[in-house]
C-alpha positions as CSV (number, residue, x, y, z in Angstrom):
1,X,-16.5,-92.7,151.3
2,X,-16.0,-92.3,147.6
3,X,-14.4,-89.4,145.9
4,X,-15.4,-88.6,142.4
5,X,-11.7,-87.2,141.2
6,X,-13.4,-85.9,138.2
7,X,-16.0,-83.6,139.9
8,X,-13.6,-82.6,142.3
9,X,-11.1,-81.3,139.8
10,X,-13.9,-79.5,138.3
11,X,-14.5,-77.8,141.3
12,X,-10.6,-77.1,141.7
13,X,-10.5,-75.7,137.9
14,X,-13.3,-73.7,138.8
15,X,-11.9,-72.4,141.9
16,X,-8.7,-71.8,140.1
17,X,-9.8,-69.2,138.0
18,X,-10.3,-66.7,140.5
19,X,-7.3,-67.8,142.2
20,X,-8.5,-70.0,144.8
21,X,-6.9,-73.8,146.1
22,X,-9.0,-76.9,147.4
23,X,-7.3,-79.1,149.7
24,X,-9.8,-81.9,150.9
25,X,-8.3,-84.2,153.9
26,X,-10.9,-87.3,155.5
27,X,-11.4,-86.9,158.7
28,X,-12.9,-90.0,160.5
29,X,-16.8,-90.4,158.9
30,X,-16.2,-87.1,156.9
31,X,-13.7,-85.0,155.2
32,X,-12.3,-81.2,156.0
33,X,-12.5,-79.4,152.9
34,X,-10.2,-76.2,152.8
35,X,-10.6,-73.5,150.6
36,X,-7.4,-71.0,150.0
37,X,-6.9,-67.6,148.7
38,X,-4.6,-66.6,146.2
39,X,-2.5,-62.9,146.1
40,X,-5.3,-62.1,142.8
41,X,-8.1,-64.3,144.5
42,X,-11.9,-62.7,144.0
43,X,-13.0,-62.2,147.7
44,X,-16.7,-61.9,146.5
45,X,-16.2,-65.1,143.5
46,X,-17.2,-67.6,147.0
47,X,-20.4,-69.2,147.2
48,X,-22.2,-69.3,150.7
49,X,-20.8,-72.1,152.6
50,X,-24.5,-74.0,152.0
51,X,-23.9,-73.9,148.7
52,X,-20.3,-75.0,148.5
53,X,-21.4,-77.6,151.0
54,X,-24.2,-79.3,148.4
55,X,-21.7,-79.3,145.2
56,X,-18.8,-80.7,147.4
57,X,-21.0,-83.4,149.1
58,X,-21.6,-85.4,145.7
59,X,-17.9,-85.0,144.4
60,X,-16.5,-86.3,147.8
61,X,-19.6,-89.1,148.8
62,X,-20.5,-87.6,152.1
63,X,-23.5,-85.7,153.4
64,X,-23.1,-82.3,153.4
65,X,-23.6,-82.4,157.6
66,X,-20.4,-84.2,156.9
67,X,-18.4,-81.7,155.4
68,X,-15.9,-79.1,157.6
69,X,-15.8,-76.2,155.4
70,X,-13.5,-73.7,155.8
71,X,-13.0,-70.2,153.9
72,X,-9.9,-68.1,153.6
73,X,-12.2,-65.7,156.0
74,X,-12.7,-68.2,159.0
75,X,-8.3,-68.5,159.3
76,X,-7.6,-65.1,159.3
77,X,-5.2,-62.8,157.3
């Protein structure tokens, strides 16, 4: 697996600006990728998770099948 650091702080800035976090952890063949909310985050700023899945899977060198996604909404309040 190769991550591109550069594409993946682009993601990060742009996740940033409506007060979102990226954490990306590899995980055997793949990586978990988690995405956190901020106190001033934009609940509706999220892409799908498909669409999340295909810019993350370049940055990080994995298929997207190879990507665990998860979304403030799928850990609870």
């Amino acid at each position: 697996m190769t991550i591109d650091e550069t594409a993946l702080d682009g993601l990060r800035s742009t996740l940033a600006a409506d007060d979102y976090a990226l954490a990306v952890t590899e995980s055997g063949a793949g990586v978990e990728v988690r995405i956190t909310a901020g106190a001033d985050a934009c609940a509706e700023c999220l892409v799908p998770k498909p669409i999340m899945r295909s810019m993350l899977g370049p940055a990080l060198g994995v298929p997207e099948e190879a990507i665990a996604l998860l979304y403030p909404s799928d850990t609870g309040p």
